[in-house]
Backbone as numpy.savetxt, mean C-alpha at the origin, in Angstrom:
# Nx Ny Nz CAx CAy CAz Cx Cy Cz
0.64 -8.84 -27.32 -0.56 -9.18 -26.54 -1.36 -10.25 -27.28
-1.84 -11.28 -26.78 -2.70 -12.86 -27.03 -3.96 -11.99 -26.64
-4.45 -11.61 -27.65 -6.29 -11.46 -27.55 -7.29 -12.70 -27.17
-8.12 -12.52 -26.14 -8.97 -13.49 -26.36 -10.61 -12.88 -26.28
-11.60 -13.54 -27.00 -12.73 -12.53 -26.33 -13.29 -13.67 -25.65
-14.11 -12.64 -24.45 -14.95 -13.21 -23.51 -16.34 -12.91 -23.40
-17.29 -13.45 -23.63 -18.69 -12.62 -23.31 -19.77 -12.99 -22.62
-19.05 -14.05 -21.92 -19.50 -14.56 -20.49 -19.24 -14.17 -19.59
-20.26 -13.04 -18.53 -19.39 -12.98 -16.72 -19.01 -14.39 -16.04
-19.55 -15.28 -16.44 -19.15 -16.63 -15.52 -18.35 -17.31 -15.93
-17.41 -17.08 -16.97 -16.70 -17.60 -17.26 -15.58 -18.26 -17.02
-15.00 -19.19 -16.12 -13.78 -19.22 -14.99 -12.67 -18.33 -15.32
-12.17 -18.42 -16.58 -10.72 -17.49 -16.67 -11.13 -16.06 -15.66
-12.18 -15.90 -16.17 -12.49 -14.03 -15.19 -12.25 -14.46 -13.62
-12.51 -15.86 -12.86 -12.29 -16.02 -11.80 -11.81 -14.93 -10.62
-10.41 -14.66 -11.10 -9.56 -13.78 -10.62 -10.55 -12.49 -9.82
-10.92 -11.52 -11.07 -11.88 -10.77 -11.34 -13.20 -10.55 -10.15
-13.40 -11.67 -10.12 -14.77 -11.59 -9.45 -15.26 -10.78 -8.44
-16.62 -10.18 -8.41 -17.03 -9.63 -6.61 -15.46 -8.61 -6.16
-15.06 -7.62 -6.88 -14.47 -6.70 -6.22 -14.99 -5.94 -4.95
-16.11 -6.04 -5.13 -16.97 -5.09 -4.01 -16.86 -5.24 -2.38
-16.66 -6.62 -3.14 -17.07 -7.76 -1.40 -15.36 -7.74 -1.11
-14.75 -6.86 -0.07 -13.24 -6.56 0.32 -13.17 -7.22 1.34
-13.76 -7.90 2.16 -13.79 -8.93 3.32 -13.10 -10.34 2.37
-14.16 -10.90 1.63 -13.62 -11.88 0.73 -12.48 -11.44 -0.15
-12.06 -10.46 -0.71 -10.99 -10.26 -1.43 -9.83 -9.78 -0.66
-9.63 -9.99 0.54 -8.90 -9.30 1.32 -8.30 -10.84 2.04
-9.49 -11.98 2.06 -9.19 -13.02 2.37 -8.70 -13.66 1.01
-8.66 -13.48 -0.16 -8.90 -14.68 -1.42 -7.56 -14.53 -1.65
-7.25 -13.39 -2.31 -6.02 -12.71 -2.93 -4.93 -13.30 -1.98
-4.14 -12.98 -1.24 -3.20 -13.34 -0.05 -2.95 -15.13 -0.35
-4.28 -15.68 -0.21 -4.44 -17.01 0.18 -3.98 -17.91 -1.29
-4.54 -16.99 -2.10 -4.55 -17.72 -3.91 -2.79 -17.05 -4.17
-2.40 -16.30 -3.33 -1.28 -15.71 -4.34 -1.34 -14.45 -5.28
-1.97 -14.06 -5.62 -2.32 -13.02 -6.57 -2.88 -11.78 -5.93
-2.53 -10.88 -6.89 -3.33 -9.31 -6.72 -3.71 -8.83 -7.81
-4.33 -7.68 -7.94 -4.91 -6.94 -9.40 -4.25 -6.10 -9.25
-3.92 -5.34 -10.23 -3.97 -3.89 -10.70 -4.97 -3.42 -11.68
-5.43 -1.88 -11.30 -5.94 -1.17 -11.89 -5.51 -0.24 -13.11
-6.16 -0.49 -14.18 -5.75 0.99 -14.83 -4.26 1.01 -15.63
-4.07 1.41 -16.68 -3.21 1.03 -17.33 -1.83 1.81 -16.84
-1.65 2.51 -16.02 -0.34 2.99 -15.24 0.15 2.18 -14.10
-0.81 1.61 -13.46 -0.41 1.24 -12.17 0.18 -0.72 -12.94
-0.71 -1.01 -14.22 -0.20 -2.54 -14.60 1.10 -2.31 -15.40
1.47 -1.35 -16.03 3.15 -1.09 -16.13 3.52 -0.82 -14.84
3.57 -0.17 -14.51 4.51 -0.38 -13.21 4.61 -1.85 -12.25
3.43 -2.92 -12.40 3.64 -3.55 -11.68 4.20 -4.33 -13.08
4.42 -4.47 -14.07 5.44 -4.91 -14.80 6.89 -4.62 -14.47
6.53 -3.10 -14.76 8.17 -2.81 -14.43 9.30 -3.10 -13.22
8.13 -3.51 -12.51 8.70 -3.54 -10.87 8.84 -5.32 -11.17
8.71 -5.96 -12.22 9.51 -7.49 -12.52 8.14 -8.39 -11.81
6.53 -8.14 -11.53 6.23 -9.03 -10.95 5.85 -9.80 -12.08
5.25 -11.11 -11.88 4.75 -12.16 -13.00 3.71 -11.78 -13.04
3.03 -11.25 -14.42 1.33 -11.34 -14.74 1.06 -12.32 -15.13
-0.50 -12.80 -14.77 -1.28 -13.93 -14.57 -2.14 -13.16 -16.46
-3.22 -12.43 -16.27 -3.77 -12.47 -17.58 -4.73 -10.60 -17.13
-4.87 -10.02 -18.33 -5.31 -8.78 -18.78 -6.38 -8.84 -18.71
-7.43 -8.14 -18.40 -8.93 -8.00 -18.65 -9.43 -6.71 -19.10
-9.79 -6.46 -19.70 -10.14 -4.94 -20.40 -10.88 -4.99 -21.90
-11.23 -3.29 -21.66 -12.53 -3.26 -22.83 -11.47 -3.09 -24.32
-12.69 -2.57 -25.00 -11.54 -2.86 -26.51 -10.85 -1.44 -26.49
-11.61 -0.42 -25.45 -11.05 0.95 -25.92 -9.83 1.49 -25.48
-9.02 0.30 -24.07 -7.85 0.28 -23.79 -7.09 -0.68 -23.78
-7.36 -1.49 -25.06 -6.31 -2.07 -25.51 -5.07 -1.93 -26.21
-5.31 -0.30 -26.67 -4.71 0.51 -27.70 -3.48 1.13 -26.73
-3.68 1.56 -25.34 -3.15 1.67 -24.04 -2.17 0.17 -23.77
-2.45 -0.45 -23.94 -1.76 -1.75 -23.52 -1.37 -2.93 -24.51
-1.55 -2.58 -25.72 -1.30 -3.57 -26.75 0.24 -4.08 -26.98
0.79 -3.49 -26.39 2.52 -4.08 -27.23 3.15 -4.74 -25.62
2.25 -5.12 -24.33 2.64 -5.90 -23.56 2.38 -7.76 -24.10
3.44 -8.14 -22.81 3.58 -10.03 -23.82 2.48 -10.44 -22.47
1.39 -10.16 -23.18 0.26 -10.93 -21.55 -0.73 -11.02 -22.49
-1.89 -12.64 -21.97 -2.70 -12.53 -22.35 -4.07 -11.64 -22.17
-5.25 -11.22 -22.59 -5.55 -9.81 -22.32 -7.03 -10.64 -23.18
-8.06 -10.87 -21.94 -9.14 -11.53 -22.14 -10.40 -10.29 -22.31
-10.58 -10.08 -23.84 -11.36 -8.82 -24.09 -12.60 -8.75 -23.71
-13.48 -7.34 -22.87 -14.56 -7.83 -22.95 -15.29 -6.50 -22.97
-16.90 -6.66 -23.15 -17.56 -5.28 -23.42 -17.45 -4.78 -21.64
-18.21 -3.57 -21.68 -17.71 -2.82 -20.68 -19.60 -3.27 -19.34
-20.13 -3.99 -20.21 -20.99 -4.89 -19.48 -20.79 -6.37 -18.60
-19.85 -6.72 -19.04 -18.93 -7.89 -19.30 -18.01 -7.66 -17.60
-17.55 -6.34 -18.27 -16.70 -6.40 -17.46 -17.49 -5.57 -15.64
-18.72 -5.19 -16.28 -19.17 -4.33 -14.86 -19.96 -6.00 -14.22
-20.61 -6.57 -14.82 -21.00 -8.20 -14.21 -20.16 -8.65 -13.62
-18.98 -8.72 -14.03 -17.81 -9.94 -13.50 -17.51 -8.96 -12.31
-16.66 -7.54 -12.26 -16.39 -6.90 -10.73 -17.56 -6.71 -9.95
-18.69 -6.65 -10.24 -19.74 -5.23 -9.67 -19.50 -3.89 -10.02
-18.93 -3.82 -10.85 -19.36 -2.07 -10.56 -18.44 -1.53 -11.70
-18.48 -0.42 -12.09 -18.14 -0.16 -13.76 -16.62 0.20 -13.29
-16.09 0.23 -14.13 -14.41 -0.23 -13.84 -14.09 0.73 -14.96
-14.02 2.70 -14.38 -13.97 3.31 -15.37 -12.64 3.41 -16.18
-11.39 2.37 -15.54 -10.25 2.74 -16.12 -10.30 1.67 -16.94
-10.83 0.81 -17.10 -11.29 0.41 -18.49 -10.30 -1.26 -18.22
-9.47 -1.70 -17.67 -8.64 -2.79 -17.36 -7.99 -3.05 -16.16
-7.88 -4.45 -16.23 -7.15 -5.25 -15.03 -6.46 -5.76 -15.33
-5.72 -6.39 -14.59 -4.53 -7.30 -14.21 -4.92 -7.83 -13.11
-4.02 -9.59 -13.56 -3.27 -9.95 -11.85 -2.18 -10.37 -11.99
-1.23 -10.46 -10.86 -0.06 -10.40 -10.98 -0.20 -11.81 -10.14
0.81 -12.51 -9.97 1.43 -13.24 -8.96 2.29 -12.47 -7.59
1.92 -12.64 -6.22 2.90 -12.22 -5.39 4.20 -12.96 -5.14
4.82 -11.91 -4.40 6.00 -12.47 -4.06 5.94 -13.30 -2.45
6.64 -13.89 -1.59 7.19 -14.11 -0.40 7.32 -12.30 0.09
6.50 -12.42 1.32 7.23 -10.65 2.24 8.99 -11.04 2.82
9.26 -10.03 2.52 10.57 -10.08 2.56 10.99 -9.79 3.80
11.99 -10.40 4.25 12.24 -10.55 5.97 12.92 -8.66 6.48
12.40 -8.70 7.68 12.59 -7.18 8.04 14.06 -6.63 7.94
14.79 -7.82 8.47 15.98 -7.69 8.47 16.92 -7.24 7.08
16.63 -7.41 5.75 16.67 -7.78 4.54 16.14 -6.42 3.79
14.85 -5.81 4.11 14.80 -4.63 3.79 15.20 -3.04 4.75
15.53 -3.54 6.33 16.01 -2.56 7.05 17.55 -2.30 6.86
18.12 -3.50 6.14 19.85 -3.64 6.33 20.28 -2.20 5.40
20.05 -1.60 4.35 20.51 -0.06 3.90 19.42 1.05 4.30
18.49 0.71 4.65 17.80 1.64 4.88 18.29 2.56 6.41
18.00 4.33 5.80 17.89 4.90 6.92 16.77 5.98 7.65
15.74 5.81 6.64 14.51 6.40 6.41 13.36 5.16 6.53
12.89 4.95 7.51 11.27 4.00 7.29 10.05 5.03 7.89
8.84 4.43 7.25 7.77 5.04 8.34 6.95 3.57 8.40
6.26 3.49 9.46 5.97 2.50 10.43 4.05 2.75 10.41
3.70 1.51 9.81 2.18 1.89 10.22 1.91 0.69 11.55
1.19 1.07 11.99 0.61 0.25 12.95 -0.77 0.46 12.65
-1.04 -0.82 12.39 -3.04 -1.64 12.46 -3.95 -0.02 11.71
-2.98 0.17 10.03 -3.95 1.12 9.78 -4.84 -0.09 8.99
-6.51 0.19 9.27 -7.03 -0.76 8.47 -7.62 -0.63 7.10
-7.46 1.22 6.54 -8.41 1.66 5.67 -7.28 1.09 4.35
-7.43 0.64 3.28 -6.21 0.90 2.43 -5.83 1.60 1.76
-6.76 2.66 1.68 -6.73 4.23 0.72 -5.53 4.88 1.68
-5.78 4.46 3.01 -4.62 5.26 3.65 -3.36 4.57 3.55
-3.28 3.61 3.84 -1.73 2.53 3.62 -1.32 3.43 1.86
-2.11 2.85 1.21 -1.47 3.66 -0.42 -0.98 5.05 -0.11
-2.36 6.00 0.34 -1.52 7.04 0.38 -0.32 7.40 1.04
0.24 6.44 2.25 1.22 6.89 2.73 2.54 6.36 2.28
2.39 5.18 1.29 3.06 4.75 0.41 3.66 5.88 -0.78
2.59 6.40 -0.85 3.00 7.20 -2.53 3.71 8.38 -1.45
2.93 9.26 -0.73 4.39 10.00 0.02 5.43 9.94 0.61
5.64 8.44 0.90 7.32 7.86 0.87 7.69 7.61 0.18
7.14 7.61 -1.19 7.93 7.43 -2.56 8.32 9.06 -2.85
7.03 9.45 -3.16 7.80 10.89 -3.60 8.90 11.73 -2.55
8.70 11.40 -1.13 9.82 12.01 -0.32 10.94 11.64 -0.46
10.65 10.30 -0.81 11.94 9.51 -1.18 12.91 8.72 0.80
11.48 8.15 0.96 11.77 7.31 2.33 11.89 5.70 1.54
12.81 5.72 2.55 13.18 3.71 2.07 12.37 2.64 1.98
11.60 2.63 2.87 10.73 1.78 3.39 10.01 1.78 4.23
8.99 1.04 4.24 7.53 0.67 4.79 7.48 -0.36 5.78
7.33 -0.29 7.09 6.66 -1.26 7.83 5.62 -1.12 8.38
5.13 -2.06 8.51 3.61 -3.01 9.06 3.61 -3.64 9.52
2.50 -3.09 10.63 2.16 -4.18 11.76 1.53 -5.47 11.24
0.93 -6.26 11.60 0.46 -7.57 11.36 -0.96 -7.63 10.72
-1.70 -6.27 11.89 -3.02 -6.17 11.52 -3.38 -4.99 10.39
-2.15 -4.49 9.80 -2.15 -3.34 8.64 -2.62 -3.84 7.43
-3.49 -3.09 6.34 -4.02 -3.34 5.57 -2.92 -3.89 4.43
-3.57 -4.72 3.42 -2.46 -5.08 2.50 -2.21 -3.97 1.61
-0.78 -3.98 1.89 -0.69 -2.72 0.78 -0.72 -3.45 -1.20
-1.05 -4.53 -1.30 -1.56 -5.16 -2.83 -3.07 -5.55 -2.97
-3.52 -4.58 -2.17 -4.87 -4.71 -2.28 -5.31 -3.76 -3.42
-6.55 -4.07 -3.99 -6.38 -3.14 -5.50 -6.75 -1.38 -5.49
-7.29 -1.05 -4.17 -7.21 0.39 -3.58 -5.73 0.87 -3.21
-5.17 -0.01 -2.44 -4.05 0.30 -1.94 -2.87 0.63 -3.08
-3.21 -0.15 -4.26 -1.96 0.16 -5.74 -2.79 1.27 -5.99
-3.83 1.33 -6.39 -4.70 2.23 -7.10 -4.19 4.07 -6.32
-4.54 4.11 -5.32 -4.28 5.09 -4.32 -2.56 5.62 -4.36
-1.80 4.53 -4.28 -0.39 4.71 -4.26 0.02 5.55 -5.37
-0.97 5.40 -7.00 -0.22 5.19 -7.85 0.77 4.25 -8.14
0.70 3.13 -8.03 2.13 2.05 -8.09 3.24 2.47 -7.02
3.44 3.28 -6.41 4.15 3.33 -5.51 3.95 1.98 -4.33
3.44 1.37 -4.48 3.60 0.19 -3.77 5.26 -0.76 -3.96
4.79 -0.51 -5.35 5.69 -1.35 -6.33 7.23 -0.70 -6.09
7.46 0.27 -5.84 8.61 0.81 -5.45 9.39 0.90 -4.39
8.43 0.88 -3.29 8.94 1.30 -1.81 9.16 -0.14 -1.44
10.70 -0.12 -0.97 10.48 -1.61 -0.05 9.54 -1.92 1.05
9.01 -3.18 1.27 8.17 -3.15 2.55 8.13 -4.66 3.34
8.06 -4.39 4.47 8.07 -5.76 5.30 7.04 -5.46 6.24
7.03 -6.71 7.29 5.92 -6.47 8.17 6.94 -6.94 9.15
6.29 -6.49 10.68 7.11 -6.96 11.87 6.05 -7.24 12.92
6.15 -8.31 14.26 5.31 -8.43 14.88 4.76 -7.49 15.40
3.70 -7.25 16.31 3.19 -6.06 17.07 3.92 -6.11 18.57
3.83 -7.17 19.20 4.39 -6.63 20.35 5.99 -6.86 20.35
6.72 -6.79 19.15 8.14 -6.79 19.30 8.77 -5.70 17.69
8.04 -4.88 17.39 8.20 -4.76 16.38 8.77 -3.38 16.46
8.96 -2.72 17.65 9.98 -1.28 17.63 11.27 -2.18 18.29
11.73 -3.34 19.23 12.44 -4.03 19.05 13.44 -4.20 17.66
12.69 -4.42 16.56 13.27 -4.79 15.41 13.70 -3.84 14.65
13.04 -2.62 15.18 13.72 -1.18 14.72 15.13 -0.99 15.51
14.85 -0.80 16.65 15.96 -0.65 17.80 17.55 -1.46 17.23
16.83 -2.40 17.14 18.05 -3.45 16.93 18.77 -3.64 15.32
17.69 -2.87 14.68 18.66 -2.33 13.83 19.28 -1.14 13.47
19.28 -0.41 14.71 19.89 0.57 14.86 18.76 2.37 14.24
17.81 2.24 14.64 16.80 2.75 14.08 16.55 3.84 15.27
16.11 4.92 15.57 15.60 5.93 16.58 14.23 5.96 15.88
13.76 5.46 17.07 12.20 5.60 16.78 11.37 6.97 17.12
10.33 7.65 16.26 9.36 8.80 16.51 8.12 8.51 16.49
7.39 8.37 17.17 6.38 8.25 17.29 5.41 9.72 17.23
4.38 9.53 16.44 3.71 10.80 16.02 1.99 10.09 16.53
1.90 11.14 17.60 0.63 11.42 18.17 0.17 12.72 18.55
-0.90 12.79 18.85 -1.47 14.78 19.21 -1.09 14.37 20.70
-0.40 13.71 21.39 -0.68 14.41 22.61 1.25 13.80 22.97
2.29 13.97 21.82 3.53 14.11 21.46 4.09 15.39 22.40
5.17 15.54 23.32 5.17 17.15 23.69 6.05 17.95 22.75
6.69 17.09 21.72 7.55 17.69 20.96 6.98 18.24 19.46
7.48 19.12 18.93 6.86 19.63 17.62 7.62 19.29 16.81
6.96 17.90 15.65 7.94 17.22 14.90 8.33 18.21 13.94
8.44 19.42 13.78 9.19 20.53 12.84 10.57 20.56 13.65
10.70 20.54 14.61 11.71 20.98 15.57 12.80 19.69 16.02
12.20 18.64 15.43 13.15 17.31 15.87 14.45 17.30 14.99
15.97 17.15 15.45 16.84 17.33 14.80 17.48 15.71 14.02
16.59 14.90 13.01 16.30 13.89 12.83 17.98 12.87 13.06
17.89 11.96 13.63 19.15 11.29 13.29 19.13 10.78 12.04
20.29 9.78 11.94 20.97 9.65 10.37 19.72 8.52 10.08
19.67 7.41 11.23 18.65 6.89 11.13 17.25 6.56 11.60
16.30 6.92 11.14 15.22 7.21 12.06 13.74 6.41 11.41
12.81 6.12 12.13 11.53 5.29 12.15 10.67 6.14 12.67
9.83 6.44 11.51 8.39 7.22 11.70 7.22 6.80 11.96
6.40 6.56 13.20 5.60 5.52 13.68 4.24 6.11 13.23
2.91 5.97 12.24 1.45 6.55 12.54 1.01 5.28 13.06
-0.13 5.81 13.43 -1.11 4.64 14.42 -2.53 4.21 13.85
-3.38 3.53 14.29 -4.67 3.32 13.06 -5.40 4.23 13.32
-6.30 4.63 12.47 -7.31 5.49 12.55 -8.23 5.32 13.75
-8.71 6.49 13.96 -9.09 6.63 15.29 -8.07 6.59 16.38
-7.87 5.19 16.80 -7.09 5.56 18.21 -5.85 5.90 17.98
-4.99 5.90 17.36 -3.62 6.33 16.98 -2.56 5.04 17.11
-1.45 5.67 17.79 -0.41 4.85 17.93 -0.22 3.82 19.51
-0.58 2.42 19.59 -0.71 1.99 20.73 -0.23 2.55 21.49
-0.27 2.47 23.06 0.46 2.57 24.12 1.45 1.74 24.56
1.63 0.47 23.74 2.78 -0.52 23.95 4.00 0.30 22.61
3.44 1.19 21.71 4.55 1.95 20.59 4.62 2.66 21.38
3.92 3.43 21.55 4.17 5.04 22.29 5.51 4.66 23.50
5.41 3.62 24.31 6.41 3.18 25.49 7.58 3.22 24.89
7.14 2.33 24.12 8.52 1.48 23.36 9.55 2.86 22.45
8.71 3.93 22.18 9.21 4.90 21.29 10.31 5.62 22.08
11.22 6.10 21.39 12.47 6.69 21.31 12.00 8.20 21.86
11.09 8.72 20.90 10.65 10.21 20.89 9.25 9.87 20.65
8.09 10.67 21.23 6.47 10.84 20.62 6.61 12.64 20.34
6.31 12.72 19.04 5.78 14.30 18.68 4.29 14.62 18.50
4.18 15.55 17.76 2.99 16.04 17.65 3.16 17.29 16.52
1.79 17.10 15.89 1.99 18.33 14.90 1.20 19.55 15.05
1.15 20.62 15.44 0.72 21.97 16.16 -0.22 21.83 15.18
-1.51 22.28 15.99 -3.08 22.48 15.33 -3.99 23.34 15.81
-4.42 23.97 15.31 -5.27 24.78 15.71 -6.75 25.36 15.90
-7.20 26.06 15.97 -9.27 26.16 15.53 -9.41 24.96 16.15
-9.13 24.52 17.60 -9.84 23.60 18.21 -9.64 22.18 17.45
-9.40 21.83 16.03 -8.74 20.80 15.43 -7.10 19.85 16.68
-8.13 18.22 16.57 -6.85 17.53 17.40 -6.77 16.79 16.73
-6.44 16.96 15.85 -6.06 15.78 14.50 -6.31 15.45 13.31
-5.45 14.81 12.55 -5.95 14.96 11.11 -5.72 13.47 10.49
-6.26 13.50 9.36 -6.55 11.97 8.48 -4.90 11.53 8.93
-4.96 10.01 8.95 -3.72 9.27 9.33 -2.49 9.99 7.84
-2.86 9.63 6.96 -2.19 9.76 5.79 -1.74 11.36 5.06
-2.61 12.20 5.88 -2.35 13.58 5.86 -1.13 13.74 6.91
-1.56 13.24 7.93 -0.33 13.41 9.44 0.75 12.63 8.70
0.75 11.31 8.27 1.91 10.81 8.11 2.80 11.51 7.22
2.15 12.16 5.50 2.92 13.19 4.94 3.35 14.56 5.19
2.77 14.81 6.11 3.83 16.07 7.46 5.02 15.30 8.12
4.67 14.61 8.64 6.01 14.17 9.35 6.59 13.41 8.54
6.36 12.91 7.38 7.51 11.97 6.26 8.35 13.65 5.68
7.54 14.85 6.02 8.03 15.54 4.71 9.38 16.76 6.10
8.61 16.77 7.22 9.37 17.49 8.22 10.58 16.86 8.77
10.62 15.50 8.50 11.57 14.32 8.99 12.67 13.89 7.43
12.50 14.61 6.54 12.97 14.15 5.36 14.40 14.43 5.60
């Protein structure tokens, strides 16, 4: 690790860094510049390990001891330093940014896969992560996204995953052709909504199959729902018609396994 100290918030190298708070602008910057952060010294090994290029380290002196024998530069700073430059105290003590990659064509990550789950226009990214990290631990192939789905390298979305971002393959597909691109690769689509007549415990899954959630609040369009193979539903009760997107999606990632 190349130490440098910093004890300027305005300093350009922190650039990267800046206004975490403001997720409208960082939701626009990141994508556009190329780059993402990671949080926290588990989730920036893993986005090592997962081969992406790091840009430069930011962190206090008390987790450097956590991260010292990586080959990145690692711009030190007090934990004032570092709450100026994000907004807001950054209790895991370091950052990263990485360089992104090119999204990888659908075709390219559907060709071995026989397990996906399918978000459509979720916009929160705590939920995209979480449904990331329970297709990692279920051990589902891959991730698709609609167009208007949150980035899953947004720094909630790694953070939330646990690095499971970094693991799960993922592509995006258009919205109004994008169970098409399932279909045609040979995919049986499920669509999971409360008003499904089937009880996704009871579906006898094919070899290959696509697990559709929908965005918060309204669910899964009515141009998916058409387009779907099967719509289920997960039995609820005490007057309850539904539950957090990312709770529903790890029922049916875990009943569909």
């Amino acid at each position: 690790m190349r130490r440098v100290a910093v004890d300027d918030p305005g300093d350009p190298r922190l650039s990267p860094f800046l206004d975490l708070r403001d997720t409208s602008m960082r939701a626009a910057r990141e994508p556009a510049e190329g780059f993402f952060l990671a949080e926290g010294a588990l989730t920036i090994r893993r986005a090592l390990a997962a081969g992406y290029e790091p840009g430069a380290v930011v962190a206090t002196e008390r987790m450097l001891a956590e991260l010292d024998d990586l080959d990145v530069v690692a711009y030190v700073v007090s934990d004032d330093v570092l709450e100026s430059t994000t907004g807001f105290p950054v209790h895991r003590g370091a950052l990263a940014s990485f360089a992104r990659r090119p999204v990888r064509h659908a075709a390219e990550v559907l060709a071995d896969a026989e397990r996906v789950v399918v978000l459509e226009d979720l916009v929160d990214t705590t939920n995209v992560g979480a449904i990331f990290r329970a297709a990692a631990a279920l051990a589902w192939d891959a991730v698709v996204l609609s167009p208007r789905c949150g980035d899953p390298l947004y720094r909630r979305a790694i953070r939330t995953s646990m690095g499971a971002v970094f693991a799960v393959p993922w592509t995006r597909v258009p919205h109004r052709t994008g169970i098409d691109v399932l279909h045609d690769a040979g995919f049986t689509v499920i669509a999971l909504t409360p008003s499904g007549p089937i009880d996704i415990g009871s579906i006898d899954a094919p070899r290959r199959r696509a697990l559709v959630v929908g965005s918060e609040g309204p669910g899964v369009s009515r141009l998916w729902l058409d387009a779907a193979d099967v719509t289920a539903r997960i039995p609820m009760h005490h007057e309850i018609d539904s539950l957090n997107v990312a709770t529903a999606a790890a029922i049916g990632l875990y009943a569909l396994a």
